[in-house]
N, C-alpha and C positions, 0 to 999 in steps of 0.2 A: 503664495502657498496654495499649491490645490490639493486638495484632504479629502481621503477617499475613506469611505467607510468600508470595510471586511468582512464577512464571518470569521471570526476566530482569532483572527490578527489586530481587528478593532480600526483604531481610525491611523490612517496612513498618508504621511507626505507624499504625494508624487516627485516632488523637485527635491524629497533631500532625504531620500531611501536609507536606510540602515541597510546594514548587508543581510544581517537573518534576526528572523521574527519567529517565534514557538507559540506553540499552544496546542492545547487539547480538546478531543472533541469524546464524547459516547457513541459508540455503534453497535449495532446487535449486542450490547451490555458490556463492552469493552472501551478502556482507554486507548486512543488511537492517539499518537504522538504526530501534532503535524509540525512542518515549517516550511518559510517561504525566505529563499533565498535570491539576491540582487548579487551583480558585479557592478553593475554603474549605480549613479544615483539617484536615477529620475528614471522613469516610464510613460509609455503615452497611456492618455483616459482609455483607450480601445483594451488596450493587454490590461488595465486594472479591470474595467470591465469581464475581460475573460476569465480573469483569476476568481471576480465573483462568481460569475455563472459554474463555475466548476467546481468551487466550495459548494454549491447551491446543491447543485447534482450528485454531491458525493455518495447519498446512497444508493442513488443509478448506477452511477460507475462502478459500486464497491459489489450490486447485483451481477453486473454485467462481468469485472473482474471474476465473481466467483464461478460462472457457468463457463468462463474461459477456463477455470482452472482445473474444472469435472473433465469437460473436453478433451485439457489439452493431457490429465490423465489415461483418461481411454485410449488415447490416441497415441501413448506410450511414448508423449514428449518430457521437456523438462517438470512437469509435476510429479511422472512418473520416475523418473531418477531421483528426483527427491526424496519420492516416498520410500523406495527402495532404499536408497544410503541412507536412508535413518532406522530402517527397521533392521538392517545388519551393525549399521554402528554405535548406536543407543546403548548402555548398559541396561541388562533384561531387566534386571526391577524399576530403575527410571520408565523403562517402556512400560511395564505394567501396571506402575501406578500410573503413567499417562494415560493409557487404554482402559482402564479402571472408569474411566468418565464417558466411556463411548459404548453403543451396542454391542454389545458380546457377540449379537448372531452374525455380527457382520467377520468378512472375515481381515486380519489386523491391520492388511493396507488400508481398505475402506476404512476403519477404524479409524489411524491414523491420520486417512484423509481427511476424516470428518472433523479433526482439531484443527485442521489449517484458519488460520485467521488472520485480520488485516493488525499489523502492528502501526506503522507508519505511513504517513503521506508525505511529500517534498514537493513542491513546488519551486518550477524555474522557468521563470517568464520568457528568459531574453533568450530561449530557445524554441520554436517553434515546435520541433519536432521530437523533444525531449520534456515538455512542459510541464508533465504529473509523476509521479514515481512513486508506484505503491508498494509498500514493502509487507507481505506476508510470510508468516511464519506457525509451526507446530508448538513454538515457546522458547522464548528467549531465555529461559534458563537452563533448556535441553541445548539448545544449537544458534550456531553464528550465520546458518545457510538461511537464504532467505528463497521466495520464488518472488520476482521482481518483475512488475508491470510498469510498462515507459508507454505515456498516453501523448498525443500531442495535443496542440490547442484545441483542437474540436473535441477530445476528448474518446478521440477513438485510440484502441490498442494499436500500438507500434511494435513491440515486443514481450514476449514472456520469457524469463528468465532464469535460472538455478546461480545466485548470487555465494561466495563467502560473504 
């Protein structure tokens, strides 16, 4: 048996992996839902190692996600389609009591941008170049669209995405 300790997952078989592992972390004062998912049942020390150092980092990456996501707004990519199809398809008083919590002088997309937050993390090891997946959102009680970060093992951005 070699047994791997985790953030958040706790102690882990190498040689006799369960498929998915859950748990919860706090971030900028929010519950972030994470999990780490296997297809086989063993991994090598080097990928558990990686999976640590990237729970480790996670408020790097969740910094470094968010200046992706101001960016990839300005730059009238998928943050901005997001912001947009929510502020046409929102029912008006859902969006006002959502914007209720944000700078009034701003104007309502910034608004709305300013709620985006991290819901989710997924981890998947036995993918290189699919490794992280952060799933952000305006609130999971307003919408099922996410904007979805796919980081590989080094934990740099592969893609940014407007998910259902």
């Amino acid at each position: 048996m070699r047994s791997f300790q985790l953030p958040v997952f706790n102690q882990l078989d190498l040689d006799d992996l369960e498929e998915y592992y859950a748990g919860t972390i706090e971030l900028d004062g929010r519950t972030v839902d994470m999990d780490l998912s296997f297809d086989e049942t063993s991994i090598a020390d080097p990928t558990a190692q990686i999976i640590q150092k990237l729970l480790e980092d996670l408020p790097a990456l969740h910094q470094a996600n968010h200046q992706a996501i101001l960016t990839d707004y300005e730059n009238g990519g998928s943050v901005k389609k997001y912001i947009d199809q929510h502020l046409e398809s929102v029912e008006p008083e859902t969006l006002a009591d959502l914007l209720s919590e944000t700078d009034p002088s701003l104007p309502k997309e910034k608004q709305l941008l300013s709620l985006v937050h991290l819901k989710r993390v997924g981890f998947f090891p036995e993918d290189a170049e699919r490794f992280v997946l952060f799933d952000y959102t305006i609130g999971k009680d307003v919408t099922d669209y996410l904007i979805a970060f796919t980081l590989d093992a080094q934990g740099s951005i592969v893609e940014l995405t407007m998910e259902p």
